[in-house]
MMTF fields as JSON, N, C-alpha, C and O atoms, coordinates in Angstrom:
{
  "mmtfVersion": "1.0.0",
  "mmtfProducer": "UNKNOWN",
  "numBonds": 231,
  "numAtoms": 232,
  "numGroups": 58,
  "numChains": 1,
  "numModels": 1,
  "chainsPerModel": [1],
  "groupsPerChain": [58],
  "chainIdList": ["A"],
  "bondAtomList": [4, 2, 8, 6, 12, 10, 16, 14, 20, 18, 24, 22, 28, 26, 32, 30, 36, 34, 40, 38, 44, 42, 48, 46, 52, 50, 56, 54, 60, 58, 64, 62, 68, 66, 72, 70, 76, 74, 80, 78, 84, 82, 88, 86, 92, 90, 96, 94, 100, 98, 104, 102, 108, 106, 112, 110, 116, 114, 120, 118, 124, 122, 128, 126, 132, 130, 136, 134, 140, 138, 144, 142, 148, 146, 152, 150, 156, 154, 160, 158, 164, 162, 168, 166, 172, 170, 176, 174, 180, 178, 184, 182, 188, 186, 192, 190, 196, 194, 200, 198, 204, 202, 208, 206, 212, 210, 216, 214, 220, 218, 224, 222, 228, 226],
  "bondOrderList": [1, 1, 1, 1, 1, 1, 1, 1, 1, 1, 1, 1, 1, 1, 1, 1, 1, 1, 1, 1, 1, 1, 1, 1, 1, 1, 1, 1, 1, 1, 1, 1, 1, 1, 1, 1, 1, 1, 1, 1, 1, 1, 1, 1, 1, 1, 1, 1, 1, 1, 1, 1, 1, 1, 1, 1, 1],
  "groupList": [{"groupName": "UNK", "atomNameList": ["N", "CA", "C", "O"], "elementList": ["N", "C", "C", "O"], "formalChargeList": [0, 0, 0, 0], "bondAtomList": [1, 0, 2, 1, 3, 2], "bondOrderList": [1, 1, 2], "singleLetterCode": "X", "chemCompType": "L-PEPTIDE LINKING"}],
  "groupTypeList": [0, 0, 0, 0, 0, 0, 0, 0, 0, 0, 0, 0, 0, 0, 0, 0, 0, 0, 0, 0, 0, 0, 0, 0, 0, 0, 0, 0, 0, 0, 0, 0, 0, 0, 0, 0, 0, 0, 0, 0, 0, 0, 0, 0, 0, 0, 0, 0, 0, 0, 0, 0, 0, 0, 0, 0, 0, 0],
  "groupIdList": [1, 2, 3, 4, 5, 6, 7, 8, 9, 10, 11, 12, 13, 14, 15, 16, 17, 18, 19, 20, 21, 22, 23, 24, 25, 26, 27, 28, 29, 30, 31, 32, 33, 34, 35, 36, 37, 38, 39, 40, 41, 42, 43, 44, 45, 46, 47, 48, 49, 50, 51, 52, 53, 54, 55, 56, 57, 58],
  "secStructList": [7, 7, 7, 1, 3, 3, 3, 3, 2, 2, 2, 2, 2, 2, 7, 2, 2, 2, 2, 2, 2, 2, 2, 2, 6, 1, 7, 7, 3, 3, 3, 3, 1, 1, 1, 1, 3, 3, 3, 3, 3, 7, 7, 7, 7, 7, 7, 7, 7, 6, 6, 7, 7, 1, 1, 7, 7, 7],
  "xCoordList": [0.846, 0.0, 0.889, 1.685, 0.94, 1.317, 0.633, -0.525, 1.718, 1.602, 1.893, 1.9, 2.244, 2.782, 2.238, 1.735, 2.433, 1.937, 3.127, 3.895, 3.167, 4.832, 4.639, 3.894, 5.456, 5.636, 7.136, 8.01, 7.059, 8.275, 9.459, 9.318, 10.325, 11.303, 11.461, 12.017, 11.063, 10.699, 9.725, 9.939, 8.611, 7.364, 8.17, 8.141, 8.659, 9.087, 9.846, 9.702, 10.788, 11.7, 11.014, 11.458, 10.115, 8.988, 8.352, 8.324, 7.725, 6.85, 6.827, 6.178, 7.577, 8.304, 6.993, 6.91, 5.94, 5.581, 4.308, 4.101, 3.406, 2.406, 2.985, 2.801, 3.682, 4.029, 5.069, 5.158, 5.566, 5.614, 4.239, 3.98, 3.611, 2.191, 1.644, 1.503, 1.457, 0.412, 1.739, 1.511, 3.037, 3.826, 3.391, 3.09, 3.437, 2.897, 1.663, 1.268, 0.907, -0.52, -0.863, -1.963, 0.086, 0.251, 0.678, 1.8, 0.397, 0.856, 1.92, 2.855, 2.174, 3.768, 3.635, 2.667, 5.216, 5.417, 6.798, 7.851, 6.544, 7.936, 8.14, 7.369, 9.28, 9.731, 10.115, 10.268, 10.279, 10.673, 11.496, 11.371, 12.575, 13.304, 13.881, 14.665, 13.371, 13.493, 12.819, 13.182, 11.588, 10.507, 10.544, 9.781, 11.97, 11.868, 11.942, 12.189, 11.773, 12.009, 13.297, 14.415, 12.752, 14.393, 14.59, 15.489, 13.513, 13.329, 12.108, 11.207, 12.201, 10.703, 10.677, 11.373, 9.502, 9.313, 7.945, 7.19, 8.112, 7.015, 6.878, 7.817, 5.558, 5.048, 5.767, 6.17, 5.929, 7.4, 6.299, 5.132, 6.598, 6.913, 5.258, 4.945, 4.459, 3.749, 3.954, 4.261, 3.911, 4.628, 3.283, 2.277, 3.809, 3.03, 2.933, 3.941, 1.726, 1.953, 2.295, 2.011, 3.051, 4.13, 2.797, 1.574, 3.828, 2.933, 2.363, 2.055, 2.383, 1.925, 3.106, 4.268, 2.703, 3.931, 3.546, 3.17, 3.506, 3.38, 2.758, 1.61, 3.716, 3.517, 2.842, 3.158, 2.028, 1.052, 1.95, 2.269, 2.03, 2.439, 1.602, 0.901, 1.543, 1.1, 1.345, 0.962],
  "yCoordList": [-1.187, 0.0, 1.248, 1.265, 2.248, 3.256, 4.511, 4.684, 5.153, 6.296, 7.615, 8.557, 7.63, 9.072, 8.719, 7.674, 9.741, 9.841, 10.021, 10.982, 8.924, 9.202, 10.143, 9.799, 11.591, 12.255, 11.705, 10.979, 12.259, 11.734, 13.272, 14.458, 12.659, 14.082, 15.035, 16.122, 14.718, 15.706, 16.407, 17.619, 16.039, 16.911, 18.253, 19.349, 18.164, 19.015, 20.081, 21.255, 19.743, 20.592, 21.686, 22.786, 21.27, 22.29, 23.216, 24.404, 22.712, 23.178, 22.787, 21.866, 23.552, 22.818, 23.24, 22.56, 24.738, 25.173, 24.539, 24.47, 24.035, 23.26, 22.065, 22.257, 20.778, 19.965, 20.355, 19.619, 21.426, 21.583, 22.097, 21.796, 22.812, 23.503, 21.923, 21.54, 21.352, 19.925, 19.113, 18.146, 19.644, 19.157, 19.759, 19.064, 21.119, 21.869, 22.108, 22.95, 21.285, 21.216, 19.657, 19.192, 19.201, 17.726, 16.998, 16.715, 16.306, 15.662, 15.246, 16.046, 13.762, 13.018, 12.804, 12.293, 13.456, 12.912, 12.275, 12.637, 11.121, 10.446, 10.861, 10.76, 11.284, 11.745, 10.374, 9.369, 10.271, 8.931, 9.76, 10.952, 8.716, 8.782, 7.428, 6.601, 7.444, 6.302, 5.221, 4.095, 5.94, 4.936, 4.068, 3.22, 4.859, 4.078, 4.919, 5.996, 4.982, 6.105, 6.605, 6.119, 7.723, 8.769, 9.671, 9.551, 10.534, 11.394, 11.168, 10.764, 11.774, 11.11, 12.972, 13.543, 13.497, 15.22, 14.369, 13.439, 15.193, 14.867, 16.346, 17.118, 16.566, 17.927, 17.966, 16.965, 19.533, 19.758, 19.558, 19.883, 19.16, 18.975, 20.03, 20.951, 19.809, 20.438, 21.222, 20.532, 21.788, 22.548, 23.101, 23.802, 22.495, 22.746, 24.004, 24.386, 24.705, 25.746, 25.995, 25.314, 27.11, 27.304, 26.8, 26.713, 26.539, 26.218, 24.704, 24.224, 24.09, 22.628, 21.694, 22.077, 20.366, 19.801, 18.323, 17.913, 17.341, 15.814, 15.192, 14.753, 15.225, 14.487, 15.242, 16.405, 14.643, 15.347, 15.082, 14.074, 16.115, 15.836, 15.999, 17.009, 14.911, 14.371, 15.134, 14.654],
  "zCoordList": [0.0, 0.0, 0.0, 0.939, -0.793, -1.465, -0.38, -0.001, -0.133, 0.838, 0.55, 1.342, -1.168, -1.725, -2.985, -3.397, -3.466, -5.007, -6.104, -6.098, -7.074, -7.908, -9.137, -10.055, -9.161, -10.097, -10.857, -10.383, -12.006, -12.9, -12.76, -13.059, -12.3, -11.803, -13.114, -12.96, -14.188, -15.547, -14.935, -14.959, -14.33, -14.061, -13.219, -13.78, -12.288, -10.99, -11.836, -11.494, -13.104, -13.671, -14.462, -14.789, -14.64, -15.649, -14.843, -15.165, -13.606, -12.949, -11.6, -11.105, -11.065, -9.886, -8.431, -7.408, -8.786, -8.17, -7.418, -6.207, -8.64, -8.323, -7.575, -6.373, -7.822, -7.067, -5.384, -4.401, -5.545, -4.152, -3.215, -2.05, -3.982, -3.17, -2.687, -1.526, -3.602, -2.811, -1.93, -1.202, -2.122, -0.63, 0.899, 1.87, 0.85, 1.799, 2.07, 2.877, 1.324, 1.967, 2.529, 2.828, 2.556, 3.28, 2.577, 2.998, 1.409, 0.249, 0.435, 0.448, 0.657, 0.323, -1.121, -1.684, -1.912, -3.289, -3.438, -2.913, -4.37, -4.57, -6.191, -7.145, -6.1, -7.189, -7.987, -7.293, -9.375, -10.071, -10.888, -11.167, -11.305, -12.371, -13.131, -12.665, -14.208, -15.079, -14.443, -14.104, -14.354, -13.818, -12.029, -11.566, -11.316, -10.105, -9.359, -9.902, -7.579, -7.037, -6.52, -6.349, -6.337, -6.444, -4.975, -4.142, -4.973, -3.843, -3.641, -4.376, -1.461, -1.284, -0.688, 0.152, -1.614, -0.721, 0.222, -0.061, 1.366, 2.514, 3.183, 3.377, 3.481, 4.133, 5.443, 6.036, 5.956, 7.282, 8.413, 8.198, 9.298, 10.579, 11.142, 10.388, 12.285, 12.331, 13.576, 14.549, 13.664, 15.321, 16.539, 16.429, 17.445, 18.497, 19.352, 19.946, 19.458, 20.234, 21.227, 22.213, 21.258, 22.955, 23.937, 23.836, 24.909, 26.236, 26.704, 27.795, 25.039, 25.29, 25.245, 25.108, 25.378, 25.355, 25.232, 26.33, 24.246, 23.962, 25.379, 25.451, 26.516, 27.322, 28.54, 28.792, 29.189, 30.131, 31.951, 32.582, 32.134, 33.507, 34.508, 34.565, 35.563, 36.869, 38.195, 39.262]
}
């Protein structure tokens, strides 16, 4: 089961703008070249607002 979507690293060189926008709107893309994968772009990191913190303290 497939967790990114494969563009052909020709696509990105043309039009690099649209395939990063659907990176930063969450979108994992695996880049291909010569049909296999190459680079994996994945959306950054989501950051938590000051004050909170993962783990709950007791």
């Amino acid at each position: 089961m497939k967790k990114y979507t494969e563009v052909p690293s020709t696509q990105i060189q043309q039009a690099p703008g649209p395939i990063l926008d659907r990176v930063f709107r969450g979108e994992t893309i695996m880049l291909t070249r010569y049909g296999r994968p190459y680079v994996l772009l994945s959306p950054p990191p989501t950051e938590t607002p000051a004050g909170e913190s993962q783990a709950s303290g007791g």
